[in-house]
Biopython code that builds the backbone (N, CA, C, O; Angstrom):
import numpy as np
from Bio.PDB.StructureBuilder import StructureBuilder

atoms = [
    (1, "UNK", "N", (0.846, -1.164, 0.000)),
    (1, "UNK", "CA", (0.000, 0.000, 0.000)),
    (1, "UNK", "C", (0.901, 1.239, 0.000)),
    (1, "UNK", "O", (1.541, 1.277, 1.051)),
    (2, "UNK", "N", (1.177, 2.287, -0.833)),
    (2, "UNK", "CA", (1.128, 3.111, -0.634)),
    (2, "UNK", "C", (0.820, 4.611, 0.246)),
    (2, "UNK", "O", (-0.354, 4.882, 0.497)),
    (3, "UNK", "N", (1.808, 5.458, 0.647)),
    (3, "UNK", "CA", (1.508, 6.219, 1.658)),
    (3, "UNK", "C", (0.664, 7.251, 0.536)),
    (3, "UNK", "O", (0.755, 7.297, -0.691)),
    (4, "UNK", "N", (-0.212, 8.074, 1.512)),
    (4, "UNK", "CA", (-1.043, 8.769, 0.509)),
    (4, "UNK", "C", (-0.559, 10.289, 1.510)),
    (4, "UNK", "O", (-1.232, 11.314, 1.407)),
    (5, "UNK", "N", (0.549, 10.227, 2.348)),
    (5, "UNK", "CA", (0.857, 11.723, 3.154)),
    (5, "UNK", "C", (2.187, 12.328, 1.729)),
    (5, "UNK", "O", (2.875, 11.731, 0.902)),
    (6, "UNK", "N", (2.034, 13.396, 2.003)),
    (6, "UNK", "CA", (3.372, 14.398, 1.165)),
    (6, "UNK", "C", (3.745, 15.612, 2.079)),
    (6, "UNK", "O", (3.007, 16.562, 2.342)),
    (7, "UNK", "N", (4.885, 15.430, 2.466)),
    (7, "UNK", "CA", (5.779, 16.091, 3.253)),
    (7, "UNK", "C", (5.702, 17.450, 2.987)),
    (7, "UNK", "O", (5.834, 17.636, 1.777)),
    (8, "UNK", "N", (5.499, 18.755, 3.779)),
    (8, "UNK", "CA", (4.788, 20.029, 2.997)),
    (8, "UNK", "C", (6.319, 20.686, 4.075)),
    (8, "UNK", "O", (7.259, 21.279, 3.545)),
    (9, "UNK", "N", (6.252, 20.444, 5.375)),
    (9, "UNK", "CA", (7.607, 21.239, 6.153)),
    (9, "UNK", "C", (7.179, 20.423, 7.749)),
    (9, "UNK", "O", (6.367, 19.665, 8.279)),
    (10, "UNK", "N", (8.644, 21.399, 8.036)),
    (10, "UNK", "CA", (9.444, 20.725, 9.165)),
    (10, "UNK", "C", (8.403, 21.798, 10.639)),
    (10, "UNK", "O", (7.985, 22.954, 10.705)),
    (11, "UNK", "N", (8.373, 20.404, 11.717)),
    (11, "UNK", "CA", (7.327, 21.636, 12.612)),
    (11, "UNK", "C", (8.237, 21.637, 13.706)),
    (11, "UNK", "O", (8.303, 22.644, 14.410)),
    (12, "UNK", "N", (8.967, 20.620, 13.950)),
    (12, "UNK", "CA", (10.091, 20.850, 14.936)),
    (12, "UNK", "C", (10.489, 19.429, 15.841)),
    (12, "UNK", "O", (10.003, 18.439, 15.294)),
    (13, "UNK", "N", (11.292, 19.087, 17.149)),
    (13, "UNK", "CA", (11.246, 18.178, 17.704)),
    (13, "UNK", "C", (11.576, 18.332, 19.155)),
    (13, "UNK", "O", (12.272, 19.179, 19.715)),
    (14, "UNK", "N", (10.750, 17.066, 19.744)),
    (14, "UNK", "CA", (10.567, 17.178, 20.754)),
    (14, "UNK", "C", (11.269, 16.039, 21.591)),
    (14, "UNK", "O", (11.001, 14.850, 21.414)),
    (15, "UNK", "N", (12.104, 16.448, 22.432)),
    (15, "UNK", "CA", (13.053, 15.615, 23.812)),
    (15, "UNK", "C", (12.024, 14.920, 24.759)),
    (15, "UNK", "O", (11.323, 15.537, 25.561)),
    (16, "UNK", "N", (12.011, 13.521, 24.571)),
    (16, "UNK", "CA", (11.534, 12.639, 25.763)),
    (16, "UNK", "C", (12.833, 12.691, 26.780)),
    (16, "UNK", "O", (14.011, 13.013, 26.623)),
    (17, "UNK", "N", (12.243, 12.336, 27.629)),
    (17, "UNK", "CA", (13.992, 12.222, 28.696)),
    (17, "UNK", "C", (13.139, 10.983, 29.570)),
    (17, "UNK", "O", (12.232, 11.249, 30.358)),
    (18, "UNK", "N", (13.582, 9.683, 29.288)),
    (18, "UNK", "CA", (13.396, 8.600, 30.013)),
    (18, "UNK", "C", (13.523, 8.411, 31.397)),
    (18, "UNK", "O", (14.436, 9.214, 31.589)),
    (19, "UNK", "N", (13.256, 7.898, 32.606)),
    (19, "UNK", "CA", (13.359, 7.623, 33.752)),
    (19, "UNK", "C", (14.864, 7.388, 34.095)),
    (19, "UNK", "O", (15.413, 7.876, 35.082)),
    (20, "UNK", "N", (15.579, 6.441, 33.007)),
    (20, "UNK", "CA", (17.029, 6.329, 33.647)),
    (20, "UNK", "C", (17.717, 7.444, 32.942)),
    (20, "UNK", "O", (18.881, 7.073, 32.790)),
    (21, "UNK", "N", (17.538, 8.775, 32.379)),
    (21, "UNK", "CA", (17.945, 9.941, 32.399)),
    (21, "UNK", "C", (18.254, 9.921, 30.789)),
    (21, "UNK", "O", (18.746, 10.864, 30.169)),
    (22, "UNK", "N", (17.983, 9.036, 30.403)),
    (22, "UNK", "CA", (18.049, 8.771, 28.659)),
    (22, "UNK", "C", (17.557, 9.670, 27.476)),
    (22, "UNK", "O", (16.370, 9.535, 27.181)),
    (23, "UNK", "N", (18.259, 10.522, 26.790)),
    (23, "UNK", "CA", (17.119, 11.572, 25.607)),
    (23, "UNK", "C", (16.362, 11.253, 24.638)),
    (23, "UNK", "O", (16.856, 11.729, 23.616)),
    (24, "UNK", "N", (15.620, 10.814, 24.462)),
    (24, "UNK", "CA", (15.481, 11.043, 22.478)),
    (24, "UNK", "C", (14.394, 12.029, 22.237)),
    (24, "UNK", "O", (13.450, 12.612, 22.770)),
    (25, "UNK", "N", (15.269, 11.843, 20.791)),
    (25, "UNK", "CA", (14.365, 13.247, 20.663)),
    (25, "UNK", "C", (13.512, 12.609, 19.247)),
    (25, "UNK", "O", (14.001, 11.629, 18.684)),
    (26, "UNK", "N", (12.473, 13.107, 18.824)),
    (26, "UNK", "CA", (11.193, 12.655, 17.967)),
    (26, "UNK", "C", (11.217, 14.250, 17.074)),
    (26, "UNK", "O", (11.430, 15.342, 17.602)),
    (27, "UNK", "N", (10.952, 14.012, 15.691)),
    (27, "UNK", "CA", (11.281, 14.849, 14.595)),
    (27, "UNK", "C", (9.574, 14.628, 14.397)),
    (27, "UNK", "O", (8.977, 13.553, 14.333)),
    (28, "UNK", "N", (9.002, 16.024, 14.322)),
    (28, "UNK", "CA", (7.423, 16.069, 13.845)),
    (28, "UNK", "C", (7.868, 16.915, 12.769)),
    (28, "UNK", "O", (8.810, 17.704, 12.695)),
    (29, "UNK", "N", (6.679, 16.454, 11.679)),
    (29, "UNK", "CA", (6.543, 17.399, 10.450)),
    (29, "UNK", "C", (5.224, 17.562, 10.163)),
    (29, "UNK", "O", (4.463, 16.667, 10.532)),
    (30, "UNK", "N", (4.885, 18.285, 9.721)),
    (30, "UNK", "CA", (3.466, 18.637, 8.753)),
    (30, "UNK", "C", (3.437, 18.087, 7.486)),
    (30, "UNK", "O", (4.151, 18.534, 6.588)),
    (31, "UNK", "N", (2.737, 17.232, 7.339)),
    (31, "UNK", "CA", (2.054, 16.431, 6.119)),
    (31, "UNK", "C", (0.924, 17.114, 5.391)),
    (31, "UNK", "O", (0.544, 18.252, 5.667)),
    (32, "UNK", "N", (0.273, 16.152, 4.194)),
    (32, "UNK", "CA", (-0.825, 16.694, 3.968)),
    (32, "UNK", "C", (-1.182, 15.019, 3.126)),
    (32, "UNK", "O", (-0.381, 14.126, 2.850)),
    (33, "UNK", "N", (-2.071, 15.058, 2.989)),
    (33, "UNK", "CA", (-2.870, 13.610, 2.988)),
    (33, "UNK", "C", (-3.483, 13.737, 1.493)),
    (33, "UNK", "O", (-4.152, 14.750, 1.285)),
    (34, "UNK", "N", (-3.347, 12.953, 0.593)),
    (34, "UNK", "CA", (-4.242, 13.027, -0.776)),
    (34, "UNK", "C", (-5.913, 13.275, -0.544)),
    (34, "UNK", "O", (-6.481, 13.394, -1.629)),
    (35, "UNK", "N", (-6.518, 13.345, 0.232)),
    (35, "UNK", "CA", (-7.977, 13.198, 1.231)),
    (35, "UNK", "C", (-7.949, 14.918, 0.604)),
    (35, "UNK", "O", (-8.733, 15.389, -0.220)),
    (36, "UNK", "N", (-6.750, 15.653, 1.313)),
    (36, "UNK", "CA", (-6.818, 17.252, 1.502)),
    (36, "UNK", "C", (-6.272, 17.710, 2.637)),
    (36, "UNK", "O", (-5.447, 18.624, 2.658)),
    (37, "UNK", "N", (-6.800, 16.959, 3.890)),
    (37, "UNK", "CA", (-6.015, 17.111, 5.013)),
    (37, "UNK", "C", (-5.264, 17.024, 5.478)),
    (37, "UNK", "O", (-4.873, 15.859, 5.559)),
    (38, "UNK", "N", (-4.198, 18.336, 6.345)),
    (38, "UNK", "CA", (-3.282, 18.586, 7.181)),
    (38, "UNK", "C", (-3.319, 18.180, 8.150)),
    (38, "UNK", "O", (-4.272, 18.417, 8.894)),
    (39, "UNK", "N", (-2.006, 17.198, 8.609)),
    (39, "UNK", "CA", (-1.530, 16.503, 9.899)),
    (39, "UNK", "C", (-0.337, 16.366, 10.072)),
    (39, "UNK", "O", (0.471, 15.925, 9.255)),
    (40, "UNK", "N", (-0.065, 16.862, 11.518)),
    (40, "UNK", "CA", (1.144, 17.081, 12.197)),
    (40, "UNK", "C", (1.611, 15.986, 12.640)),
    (40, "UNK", "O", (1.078, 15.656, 13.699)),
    (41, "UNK", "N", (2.585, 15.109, 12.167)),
    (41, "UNK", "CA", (3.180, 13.491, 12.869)),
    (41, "UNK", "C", (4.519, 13.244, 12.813)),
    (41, "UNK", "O", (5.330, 13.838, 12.102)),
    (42, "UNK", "N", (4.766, 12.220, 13.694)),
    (42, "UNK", "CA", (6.006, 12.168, 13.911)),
    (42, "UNK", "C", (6.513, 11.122, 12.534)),
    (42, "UNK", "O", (6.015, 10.214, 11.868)),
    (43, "UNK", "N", (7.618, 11.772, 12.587)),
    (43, "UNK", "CA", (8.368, 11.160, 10.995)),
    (43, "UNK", "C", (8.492, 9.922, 10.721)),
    (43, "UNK", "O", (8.270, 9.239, 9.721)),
    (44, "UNK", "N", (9.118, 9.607, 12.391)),
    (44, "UNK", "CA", (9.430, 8.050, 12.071)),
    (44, "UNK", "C", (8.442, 6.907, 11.925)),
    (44, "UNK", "O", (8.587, 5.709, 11.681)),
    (45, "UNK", "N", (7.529, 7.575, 12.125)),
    (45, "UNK", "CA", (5.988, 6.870, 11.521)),
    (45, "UNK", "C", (5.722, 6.668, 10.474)),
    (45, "UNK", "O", (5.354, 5.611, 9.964)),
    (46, "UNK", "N", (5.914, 7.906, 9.917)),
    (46, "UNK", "CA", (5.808, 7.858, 8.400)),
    (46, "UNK", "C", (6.587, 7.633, 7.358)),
    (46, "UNK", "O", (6.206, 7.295, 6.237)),
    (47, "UNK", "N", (7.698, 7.818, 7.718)),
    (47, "UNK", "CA", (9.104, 6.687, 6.766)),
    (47, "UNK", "C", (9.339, 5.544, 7.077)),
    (47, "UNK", "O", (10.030, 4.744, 6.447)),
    (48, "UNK", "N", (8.615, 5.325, 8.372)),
    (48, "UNK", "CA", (9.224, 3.638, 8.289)),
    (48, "UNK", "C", (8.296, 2.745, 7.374)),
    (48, "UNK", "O", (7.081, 2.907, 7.255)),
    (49, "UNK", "N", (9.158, 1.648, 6.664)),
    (49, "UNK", "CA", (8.183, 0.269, 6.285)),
    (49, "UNK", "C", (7.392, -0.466, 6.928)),
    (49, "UNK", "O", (6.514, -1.119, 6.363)),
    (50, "UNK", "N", (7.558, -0.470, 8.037)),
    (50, "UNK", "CA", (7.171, -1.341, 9.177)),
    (50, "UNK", "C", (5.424, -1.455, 8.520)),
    (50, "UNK", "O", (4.909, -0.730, 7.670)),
    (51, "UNK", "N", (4.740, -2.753, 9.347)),
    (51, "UNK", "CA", (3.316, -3.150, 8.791)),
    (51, "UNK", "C", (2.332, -1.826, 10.060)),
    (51, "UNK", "O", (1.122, -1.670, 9.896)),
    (52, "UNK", "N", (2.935, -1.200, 10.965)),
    (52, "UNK", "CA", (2.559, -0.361, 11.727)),
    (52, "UNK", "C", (2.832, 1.191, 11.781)),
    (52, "UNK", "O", (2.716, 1.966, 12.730)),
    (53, "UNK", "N", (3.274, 1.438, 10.335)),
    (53, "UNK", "CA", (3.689, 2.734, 9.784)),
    (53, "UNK", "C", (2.434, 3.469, 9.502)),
    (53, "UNK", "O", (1.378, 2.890, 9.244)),
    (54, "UNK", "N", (2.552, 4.583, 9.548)),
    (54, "UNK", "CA", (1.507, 5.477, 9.592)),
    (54, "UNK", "C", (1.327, 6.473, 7.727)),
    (54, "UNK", "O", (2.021, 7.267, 7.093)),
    (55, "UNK", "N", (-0.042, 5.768, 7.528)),
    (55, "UNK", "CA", (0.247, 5.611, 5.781)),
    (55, "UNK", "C", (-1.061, 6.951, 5.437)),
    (55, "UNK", "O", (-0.887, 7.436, 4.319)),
    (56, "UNK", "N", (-2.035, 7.449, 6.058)),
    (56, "UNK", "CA", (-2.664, 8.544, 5.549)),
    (56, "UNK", "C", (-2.895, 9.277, 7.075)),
    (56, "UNK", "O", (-2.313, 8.994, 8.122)),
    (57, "UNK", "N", (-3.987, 10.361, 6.834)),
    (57, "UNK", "CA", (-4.103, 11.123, 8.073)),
    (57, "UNK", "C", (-5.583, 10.118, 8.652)),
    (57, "UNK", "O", (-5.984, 10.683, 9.670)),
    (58, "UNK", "N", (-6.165, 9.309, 8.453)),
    (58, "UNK", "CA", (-7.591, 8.206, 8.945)),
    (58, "UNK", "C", (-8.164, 7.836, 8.358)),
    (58, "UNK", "O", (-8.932, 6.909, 8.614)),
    (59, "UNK", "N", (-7.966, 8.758, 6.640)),
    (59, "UNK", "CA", (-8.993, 8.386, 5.710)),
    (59, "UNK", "C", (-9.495, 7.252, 5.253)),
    (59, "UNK", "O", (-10.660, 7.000, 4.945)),
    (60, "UNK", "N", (-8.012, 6.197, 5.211)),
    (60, "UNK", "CA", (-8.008, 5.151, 4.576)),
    (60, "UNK", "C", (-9.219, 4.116, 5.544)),
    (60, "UNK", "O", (-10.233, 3.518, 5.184)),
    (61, "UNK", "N", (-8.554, 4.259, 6.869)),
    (61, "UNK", "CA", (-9.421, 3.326, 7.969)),
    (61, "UNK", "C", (-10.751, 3.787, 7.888)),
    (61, "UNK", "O", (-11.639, 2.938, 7.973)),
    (62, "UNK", "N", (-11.194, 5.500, 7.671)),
    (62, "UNK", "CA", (-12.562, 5.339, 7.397)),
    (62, "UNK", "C", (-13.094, 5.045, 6.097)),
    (62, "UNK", "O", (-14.256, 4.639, 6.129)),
    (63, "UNK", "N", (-12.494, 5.150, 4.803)),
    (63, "UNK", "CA", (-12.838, 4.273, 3.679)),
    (63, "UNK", "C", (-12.852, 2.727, 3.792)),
    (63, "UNK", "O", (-13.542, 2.057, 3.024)),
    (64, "UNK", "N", (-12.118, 2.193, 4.715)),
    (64, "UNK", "CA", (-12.288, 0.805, 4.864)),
    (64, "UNK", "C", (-13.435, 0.103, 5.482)),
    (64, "UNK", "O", (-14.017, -0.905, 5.081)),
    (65, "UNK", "N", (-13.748, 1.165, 7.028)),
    (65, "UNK", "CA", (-14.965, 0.858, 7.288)),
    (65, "UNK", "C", (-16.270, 1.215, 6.778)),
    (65, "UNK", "O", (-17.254, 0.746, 7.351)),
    (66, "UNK", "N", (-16.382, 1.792, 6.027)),
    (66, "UNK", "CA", (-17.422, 1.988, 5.412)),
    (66, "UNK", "C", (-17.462, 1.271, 4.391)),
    (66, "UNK", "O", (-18.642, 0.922, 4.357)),
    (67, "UNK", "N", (-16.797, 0.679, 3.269)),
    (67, "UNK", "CA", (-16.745, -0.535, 2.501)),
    (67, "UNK", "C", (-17.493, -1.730, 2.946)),
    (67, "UNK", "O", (-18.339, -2.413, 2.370)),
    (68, "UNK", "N", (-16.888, -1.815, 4.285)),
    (68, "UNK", "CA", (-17.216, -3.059, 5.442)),
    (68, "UNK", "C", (-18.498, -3.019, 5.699)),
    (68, "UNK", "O", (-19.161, -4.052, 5.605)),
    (69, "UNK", "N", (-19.164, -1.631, 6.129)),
    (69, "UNK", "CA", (-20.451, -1.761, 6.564)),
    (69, "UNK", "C", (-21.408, -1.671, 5.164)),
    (69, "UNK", "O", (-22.635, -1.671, 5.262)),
    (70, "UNK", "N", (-20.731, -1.597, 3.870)),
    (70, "UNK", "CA", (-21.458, -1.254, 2.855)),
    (70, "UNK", "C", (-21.943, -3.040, 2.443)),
    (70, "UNK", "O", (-23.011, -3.536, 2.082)),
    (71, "UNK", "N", (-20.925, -3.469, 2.644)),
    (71, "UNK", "CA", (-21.367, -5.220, 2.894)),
    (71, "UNK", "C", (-22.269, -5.673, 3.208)),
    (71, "UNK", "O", (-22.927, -6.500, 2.576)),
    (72, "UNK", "N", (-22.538, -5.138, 4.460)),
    (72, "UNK", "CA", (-23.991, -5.736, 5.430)),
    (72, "UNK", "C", (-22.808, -6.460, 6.284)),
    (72, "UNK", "O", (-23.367, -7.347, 6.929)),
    (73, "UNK", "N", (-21.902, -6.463, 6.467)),
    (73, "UNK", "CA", (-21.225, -7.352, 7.437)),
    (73, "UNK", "C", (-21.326, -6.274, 9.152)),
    (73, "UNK", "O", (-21.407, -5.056, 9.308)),
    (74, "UNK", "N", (-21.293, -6.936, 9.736)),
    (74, "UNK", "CA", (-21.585, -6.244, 11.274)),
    (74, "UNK", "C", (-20.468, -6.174, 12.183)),
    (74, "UNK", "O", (-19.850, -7.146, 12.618)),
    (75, "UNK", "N", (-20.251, -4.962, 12.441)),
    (75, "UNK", "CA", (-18.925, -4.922, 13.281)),
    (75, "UNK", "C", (-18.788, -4.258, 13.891)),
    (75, "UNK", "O", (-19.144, -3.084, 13.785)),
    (76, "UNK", "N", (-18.033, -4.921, 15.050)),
    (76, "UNK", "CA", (-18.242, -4.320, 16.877)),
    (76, "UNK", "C", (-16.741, -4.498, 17.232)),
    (76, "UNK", "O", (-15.917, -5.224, 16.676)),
    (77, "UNK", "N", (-16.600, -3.763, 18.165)),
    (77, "UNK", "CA", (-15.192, -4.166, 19.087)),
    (77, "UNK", "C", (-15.623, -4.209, 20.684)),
    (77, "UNK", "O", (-16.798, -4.196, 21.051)),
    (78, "UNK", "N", (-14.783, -4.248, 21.343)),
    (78, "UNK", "CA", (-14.757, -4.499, 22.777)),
    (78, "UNK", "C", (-15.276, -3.098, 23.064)),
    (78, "UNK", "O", (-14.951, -2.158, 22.339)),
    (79, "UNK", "N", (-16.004, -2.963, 24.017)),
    (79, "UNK", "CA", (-16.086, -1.591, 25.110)),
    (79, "UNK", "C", (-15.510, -1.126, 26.195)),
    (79, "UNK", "O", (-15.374, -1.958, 27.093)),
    (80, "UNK", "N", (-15.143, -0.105, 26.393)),
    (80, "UNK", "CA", (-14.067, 0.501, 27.280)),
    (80, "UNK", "C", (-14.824, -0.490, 28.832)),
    (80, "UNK", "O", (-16.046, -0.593, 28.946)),
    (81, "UNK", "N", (-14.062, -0.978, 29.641)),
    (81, "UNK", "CA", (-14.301, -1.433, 31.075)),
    (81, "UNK", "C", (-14.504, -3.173, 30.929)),
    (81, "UNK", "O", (-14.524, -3.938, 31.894)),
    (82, "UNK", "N", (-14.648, -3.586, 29.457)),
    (82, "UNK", "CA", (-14.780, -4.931, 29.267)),
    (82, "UNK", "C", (-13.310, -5.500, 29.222)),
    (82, "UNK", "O", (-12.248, -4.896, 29.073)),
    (83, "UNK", "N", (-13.556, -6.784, 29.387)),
    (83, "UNK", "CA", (-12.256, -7.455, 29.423)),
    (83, "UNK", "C", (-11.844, -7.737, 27.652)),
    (83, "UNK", "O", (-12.682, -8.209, 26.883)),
    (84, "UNK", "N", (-10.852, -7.472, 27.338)),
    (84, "UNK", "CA", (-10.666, -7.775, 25.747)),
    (84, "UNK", "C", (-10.690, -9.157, 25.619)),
    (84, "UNK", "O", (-9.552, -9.588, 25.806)),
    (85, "UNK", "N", (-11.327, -9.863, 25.429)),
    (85, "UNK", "CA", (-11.451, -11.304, 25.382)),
    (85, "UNK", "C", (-11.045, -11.572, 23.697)),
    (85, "UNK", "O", (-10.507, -12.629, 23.369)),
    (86, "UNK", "N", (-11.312, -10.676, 22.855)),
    (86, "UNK", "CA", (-10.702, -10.475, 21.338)),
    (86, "UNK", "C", (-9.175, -9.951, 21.400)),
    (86, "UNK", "O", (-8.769, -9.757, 20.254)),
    (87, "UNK", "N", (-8.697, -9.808, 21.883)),
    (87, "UNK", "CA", (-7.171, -8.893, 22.051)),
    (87, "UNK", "C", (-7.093, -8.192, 21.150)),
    (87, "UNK", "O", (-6.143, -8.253, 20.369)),
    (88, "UNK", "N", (-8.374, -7.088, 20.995)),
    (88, "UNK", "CA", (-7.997, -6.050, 20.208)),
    (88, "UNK", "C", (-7.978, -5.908, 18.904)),
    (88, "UNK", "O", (-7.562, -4.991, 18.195)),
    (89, "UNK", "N", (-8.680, -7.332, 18.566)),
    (89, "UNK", "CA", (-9.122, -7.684, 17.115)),
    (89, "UNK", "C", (-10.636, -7.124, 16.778)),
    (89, "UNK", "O", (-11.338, -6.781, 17.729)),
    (90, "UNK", "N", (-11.036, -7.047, 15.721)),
    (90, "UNK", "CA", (-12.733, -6.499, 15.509)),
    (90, "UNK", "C", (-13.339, -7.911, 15.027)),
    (90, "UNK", "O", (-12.706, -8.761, 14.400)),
    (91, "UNK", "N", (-14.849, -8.016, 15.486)),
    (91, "UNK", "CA", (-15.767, -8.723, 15.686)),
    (91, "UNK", "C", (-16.169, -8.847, 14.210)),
    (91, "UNK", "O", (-16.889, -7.935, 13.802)),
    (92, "UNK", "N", (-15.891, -9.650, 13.481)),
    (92, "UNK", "CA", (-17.241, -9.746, 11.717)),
    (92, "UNK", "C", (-17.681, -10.706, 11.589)),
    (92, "UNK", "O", (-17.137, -11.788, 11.369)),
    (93, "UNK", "N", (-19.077, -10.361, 11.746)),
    (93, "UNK", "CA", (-20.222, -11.428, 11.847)),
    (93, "UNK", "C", (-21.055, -11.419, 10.349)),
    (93, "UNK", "O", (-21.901, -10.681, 9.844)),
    (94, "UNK", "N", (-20.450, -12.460, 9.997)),
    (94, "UNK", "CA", (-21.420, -13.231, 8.390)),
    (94, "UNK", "C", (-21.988, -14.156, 8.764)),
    (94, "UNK", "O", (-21.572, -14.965, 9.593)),
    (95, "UNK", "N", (-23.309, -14.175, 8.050)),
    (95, "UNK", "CA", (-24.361, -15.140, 8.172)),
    (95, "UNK", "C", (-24.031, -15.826, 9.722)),
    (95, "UNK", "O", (-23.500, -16.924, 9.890)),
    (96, "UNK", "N", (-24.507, -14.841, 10.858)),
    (96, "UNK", "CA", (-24.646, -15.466, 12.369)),
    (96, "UNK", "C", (-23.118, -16.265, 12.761)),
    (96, "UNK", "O", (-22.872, -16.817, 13.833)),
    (97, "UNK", "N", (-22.375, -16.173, 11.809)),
    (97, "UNK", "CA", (-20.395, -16.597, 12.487)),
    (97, "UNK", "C", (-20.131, -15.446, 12.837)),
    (97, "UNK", "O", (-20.536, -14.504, 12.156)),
    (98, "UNK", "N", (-19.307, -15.225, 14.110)),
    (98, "UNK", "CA", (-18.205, -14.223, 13.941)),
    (98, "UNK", "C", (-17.121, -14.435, 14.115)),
    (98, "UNK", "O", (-16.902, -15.193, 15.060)),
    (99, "UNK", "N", (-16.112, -14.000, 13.475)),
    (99, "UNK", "CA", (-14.427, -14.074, 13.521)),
    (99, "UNK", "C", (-14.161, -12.578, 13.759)),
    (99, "UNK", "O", (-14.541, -11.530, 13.237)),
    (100, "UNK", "N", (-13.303, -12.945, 14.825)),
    (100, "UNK", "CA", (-11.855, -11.591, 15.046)),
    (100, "UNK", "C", (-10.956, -11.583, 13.703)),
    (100, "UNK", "O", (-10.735, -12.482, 12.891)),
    (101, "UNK", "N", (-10.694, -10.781, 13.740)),
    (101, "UNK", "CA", (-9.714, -10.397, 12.793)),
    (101, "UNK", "C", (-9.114, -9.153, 12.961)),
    (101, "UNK", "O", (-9.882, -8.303, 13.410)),
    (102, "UNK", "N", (-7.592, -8.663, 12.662)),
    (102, "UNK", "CA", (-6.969, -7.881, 12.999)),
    (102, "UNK", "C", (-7.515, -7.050, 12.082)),
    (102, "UNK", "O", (-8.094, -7.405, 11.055)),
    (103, "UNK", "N", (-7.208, -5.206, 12.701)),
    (103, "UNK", "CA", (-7.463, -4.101, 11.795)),
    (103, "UNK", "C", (-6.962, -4.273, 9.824)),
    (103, "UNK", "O", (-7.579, -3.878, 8.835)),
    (104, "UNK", "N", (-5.801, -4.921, 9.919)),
    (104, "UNK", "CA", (-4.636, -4.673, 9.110)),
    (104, "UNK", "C", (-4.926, -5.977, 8.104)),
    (104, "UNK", "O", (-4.476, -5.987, 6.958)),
    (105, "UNK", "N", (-5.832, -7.228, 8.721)),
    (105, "UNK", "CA", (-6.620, -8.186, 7.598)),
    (105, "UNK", "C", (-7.449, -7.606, 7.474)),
    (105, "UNK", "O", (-8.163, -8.583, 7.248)),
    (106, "UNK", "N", (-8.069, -6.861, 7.406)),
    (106, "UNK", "CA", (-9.537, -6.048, 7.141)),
    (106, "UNK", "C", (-9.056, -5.285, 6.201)),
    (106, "UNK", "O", (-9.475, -5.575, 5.080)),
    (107, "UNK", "N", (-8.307, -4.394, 6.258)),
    (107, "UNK", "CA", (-7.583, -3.541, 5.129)),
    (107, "UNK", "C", (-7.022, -4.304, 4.046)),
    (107, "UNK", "O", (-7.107, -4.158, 2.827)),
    (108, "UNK", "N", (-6.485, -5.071, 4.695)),
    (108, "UNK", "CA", (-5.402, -6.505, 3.552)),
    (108, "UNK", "C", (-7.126, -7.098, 2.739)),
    (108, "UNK", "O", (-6.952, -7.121, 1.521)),
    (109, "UNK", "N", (-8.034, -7.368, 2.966)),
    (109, "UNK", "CA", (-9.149, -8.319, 2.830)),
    (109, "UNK", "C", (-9.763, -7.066, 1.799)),
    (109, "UNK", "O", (-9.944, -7.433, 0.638)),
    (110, "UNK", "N", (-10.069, -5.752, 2.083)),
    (110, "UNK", "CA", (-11.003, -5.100, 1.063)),
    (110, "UNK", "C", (-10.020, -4.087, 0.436)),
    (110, "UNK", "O", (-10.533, -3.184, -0.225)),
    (111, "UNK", "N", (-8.574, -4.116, 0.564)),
    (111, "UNK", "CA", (-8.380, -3.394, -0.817)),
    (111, "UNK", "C", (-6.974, -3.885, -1.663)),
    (111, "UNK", "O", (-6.164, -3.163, -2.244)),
    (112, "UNK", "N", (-6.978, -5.692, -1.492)),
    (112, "UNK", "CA", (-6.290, -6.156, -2.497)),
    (112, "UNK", "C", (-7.050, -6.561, -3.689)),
    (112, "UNK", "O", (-6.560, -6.709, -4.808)),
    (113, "UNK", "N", (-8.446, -6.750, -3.324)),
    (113, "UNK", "CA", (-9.302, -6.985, -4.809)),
    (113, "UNK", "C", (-9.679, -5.825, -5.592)),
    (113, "UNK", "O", (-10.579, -5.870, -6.430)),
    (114, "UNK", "N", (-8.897, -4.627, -5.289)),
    (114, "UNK", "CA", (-9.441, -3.452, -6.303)),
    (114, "UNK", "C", (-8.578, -3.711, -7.398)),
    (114, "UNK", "O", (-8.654, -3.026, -8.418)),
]
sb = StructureBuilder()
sb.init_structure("model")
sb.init_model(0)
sb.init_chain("A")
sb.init_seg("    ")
for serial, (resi, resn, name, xyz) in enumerate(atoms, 1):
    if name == "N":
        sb.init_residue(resn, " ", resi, " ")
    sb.init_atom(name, np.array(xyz, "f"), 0.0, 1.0, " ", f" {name:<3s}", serial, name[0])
structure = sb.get_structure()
């Protein structure tokens, strides 16, 4: 998948200082998202490859769920004070089954058949 952010400028960075007296420091920039929207994030989010890289400003996750619900498929997650008995996976219930499945098979599942 493709990132859909484009690097517009530099917003500055900011010093964590760890408990055992340790620095790092985190490089934020201002993006802008093919959507239209401006978002301020940290870089190393957005250059890394990693499968947990940060690839638009939400659009994509709300184009995904709405695909999902355009299905008729039904989908729930855990509620704040419940025990995650899903670990954080989402609930999709076809024809009265439901399977967990991670955010990232849901995305993998509705936009490798385009």
């Amino acid at each position: 998948m493709n990132s859909r952010l484009t690097y517009i400028k530099h917003i500055g960075i900011k010093v964590y200082t760890r408990p055992n007296g340790y620095k790092n420091n985190k490089v934020y920039n201002l993006y802008q998202c093919s959507c239209g929207n401006k978002k301020v994030l940290f870089k190393g989010s957005v250059e890394s490859k990693a499968q947990n890289s940060t690839w638009s400003c939400g659009c994509i996750k709300k184009e995904t769920l709405k695909k999902i619900n355009e299905t008729g498929r039904n989908i729930h997650r855990t509620h704040a004070g419940h025990p995650a008995h899903n670990k954080g996976k989402i609930g999709v219930t076809v024809e009265g089954v439901t399977k967990y499945v991670s955010y990232d098979d849901l995305v993998d599942l509705y936009t490798s058949k385009e």
